[in-house]
N, C-alpha and C positions, 0 to 999 in steps of 0.2 A: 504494500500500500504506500500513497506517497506521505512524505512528511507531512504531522499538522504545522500548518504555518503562523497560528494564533492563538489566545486561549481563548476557551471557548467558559460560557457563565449561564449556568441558568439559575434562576430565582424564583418565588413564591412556588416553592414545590412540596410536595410528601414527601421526601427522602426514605427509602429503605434500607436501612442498616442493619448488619447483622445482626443489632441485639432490639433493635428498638426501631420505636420510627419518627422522624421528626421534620417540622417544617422548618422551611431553610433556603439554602443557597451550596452552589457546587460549583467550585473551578475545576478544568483541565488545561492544563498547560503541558505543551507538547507532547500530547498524545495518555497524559498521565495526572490521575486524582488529587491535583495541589490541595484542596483546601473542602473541608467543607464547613457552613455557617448555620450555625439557628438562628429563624425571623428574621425581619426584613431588614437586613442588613446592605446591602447591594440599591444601588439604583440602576446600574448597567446591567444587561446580559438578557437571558429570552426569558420572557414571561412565561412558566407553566403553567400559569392560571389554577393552582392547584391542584393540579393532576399528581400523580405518582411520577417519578424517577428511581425508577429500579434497575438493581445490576444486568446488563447481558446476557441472556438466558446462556446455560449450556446445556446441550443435548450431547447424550452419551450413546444412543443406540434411534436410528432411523433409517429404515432400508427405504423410506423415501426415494430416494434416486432412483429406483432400477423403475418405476412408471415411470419416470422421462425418457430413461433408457429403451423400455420395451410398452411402449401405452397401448399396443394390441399384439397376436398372437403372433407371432413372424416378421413384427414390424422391429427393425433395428434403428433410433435415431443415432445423429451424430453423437458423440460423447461428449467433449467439448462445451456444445447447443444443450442435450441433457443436465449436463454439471449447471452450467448458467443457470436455466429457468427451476430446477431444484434451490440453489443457492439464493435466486429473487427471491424465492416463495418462505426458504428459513429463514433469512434477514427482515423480512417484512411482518413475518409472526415474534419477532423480539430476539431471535436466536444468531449472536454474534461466535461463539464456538460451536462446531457440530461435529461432532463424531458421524462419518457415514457409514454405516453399518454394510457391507459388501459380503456376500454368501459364499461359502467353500464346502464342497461336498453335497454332492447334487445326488438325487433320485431320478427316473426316466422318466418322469414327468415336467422336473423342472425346463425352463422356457430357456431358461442363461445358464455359462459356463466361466467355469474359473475363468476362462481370458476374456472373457466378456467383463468380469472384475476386474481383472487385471487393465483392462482399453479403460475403465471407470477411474480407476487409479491415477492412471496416465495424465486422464483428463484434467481431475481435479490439480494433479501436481503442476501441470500448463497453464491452467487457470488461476493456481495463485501466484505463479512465479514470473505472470504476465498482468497483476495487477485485475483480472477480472474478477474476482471474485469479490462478494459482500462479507461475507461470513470469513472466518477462520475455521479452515477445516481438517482432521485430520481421519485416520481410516481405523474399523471396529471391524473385525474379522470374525462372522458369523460360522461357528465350526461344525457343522452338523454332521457328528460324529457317525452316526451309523451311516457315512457314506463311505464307500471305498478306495474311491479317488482324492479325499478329504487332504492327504499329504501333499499332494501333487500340488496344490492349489495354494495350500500355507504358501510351499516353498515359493509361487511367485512372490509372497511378499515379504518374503525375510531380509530384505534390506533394503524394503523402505523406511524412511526415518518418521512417515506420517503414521505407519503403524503404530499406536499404542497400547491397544485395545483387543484381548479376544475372546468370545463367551463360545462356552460347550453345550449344544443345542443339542436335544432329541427328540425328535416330533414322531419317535417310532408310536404305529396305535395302540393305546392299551395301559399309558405309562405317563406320567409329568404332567403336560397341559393335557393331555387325550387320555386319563384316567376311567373314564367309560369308553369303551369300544365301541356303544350303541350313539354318543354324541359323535363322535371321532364318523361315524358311519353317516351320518345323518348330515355334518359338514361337508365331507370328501363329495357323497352323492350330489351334492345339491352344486358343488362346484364343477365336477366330472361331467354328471350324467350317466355315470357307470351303475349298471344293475346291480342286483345284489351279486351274485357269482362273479361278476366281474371284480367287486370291492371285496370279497372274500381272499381270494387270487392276490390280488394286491398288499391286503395288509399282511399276511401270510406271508410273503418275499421280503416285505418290510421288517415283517419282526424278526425273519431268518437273517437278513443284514445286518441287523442290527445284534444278533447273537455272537454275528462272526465278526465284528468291526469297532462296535462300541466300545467298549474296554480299551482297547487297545488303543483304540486314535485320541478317548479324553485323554491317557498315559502320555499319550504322544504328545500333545500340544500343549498341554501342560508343562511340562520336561521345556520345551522347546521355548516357551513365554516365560519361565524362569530363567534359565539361559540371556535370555534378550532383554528379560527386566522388562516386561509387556505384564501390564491388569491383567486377573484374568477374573472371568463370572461365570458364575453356574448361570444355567439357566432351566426355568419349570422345576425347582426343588418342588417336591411337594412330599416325602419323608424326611424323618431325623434321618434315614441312613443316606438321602443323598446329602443334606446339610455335613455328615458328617466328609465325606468323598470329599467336597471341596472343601473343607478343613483343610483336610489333610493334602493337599495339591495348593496352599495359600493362597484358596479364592480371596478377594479383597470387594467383589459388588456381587450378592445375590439378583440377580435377574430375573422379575415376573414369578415370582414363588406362586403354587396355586391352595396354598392350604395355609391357616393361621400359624401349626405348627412349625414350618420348614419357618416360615416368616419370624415366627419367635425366637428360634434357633438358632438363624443366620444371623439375628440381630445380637444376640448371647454372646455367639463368637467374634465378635466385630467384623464381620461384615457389613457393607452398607445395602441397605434392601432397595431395589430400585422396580418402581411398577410404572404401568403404563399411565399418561395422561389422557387417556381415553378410557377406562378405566373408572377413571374419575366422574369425567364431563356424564357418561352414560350411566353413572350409579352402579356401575358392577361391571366384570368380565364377561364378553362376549361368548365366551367356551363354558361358561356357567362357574368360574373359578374362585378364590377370594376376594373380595372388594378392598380396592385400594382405600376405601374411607374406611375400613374396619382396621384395616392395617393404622392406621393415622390414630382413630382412636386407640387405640392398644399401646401407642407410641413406638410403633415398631417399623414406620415409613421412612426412607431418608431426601431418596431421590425419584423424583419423576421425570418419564424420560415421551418423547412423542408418537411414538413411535410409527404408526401409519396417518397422523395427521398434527402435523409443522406447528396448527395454530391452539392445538387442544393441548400444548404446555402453557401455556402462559394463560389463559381462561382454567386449566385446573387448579394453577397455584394460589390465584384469588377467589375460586370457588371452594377448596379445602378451608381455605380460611375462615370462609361462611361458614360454613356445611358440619365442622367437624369443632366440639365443643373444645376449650382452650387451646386451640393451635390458635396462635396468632400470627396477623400477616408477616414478619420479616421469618417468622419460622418456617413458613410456607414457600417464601420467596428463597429462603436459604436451596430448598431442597429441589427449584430448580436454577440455582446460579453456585452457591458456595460448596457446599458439598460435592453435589459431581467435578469441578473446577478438582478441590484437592486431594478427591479421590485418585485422580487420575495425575497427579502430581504438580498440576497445573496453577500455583498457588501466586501467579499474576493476575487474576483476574475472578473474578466470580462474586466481587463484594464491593461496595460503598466504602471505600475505606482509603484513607491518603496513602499515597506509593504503587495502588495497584492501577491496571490499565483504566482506562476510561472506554470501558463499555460500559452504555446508558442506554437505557428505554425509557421514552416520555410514554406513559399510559393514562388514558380519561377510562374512568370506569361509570357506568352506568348501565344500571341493567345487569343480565348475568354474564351478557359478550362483553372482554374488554377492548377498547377500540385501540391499538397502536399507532400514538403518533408522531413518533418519529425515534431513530434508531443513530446511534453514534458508538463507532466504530474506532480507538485509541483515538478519540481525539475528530474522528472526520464522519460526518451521515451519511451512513448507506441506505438510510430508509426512510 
């Protein structure tokens, strides 16, 4: 990005700070949180009219991209052109860091291939080191263990430096998110079309791959993201015994847990529990799983992440706030700015606080949508 050239002052705002919240005033000078003020101290700088000023959102996990990438069935756009209009769409929902979440370890049904991740990769790395992008981006390596060719795929990304991120996925049926075989059955058909002998056939080969591969590949890339010093996240805990698995592999983010207990568990071991913000907006999980507000209430929520829709983080974190009996906003607001930020070691940015970046989000809230109006980026507006 280019250098800021000014500092930049807003006034009459809601400040969200990590611990509290306060009306105020906010410098950035070159690109970075000089100063901040309670009351009206300031006659210069932009009017927020009392809106909110809240940190940058950070997204840890959104396979967002690959609908730019593939928006129908055969159809390949540019990658590049995909990166872009992915990137408009999280910068304009408040999201100045994004983890893009990219899949390794494919089924016969999947549409994309590791080097179709790989061309994804490429893109983004051309698009920030060309200045196009809004966001700050780096890559989340979707591991979905029971596939066979799952190695193959890491290996494209073992030395990129945007890699930080990789979670252990098994969407085999019968198990994790797909703990009834008759929902798991009732999703696939309706997405397929496939009868029942045909989805018999199918899960059957699924769960057989997954007998022969599973074990073996979480070992793997586990070993592999210790080695590299990469996050790594379970993903769909839904027993103590997988809570205990990524124990012991030094998961550091539970991922979408589907049961109160995994959630409690992975919060016990310090892990940080991270669910969808859709999730939220919808009042429970679409697979029928644990609600991310029960989670909150329990105090066992840390992070929220967007996962299939860019604008449902930033309307969860001021709807928890309502919704869920003493969570207060900056608590809310933590859990999609600060937390994920130093989870992932990332401890420039994610908070209102002097010395870290200056990402900002102006937000008007009214109603249960919040409206974003406007986005600043170290220092410069990308939105």
């Amino acid at each position: 990005m280019p250098e800021p050239t000014a500092d930049i002052v807003f006034k009459n705002a809601r400040l969200v700070l990590p611990d509290t919240v306060i009306h105020g005033s906010l410098l950035i000078r070159e690109g970075i949180i000089a100063d901040i003020s309670s009351g009206n101290t300031r006659s210069e700088g932009q009017d927020c009219e009392g809106d909110w000023l809240i940190p940058g959102l950070v997204e840890l996990h959104t396979d967002h991209l690959e609908v730019h990438y593939a928006p129908r069935p055969g159809v390949r756009w540019n990658p590049l052109a995909a990166v872009q209009a992915h990137d408009a769409q999280i910068a304009a929902s408040g999201i100045t860091t994004v983890f893009d979440a990219l899949r390794v370890g494919m089924d016969e049904d999947a549409r994309i291939t590791a080097a179709d991740m790989r061309l994804l990769a490429d893109a983004i790395e051309e698009g920030q080191s060309r200045n196009r992008l809004r966001a700050d981006h780096f890559i989340h390596l979707r591991c979905e263990v029971s596939g066979g060719d799952i190695m193959s795929g890491v290996r494209l990304f073992e030395t990129d430096s945007r890699f930080r991120l990789a979670s252990l996925m098994d969407h085999t049926p019968g198990q994790r998110q797909f703990v009834s075989l008759a929902a798991y059955k009732l999703y696939y058909q309706g997405k397929t079309g496939m009868s029942d002998e045909e989805f018999n056939i199918y899960a059957a080969k699924r769960q057989a791959q997954a007998a022969q591969w599973s074990d073996m590949n979480r070992k793997a890339v586990a070993e592999l993201c210790k080695e590299r010093g990469i996050v790594l996240a379970s993903h769909d805990d839904a027993t103590l015994v997988h809570v205990e698995e990524a124990v012991r592999f030094g998961t550091l983010v539970a991922e979408f847990p589907t049961t109160l207990e995994a959630a409690k568990a992975s919060h016990e071991a310090g892990m940080r529990v991270l669910m969808g913000a859709p999730n939220v907006v919808r009042g429970g999980s679409h697979s029928g799983n644990v609600s991310a507000r029960d989670l909150a209430a329990h105090g066992v929520l840390d992070i929220l992440s967007s996962d299939y829709v860019p604008f449902s983080l930033i309307q969860a974190a001021f709807l928890l706030a309502e919704s869920v009996e003493g969570l207060s906003v900056n608590t809310a607001i933590n859990m999609v700015t600060k937390v994920p930020a130093e989870v992932v070691g990332l401890t420039d940015r994610g908070a209102i606080e002097t010395g870290r970046r200056g990402d900002v989000v102006r937000v008007h809230l009214e109603g249960d949508v919040p409206l974003v109006r406007s986005v600043w980026r170290e220092g410069l507006r990308v939105s």
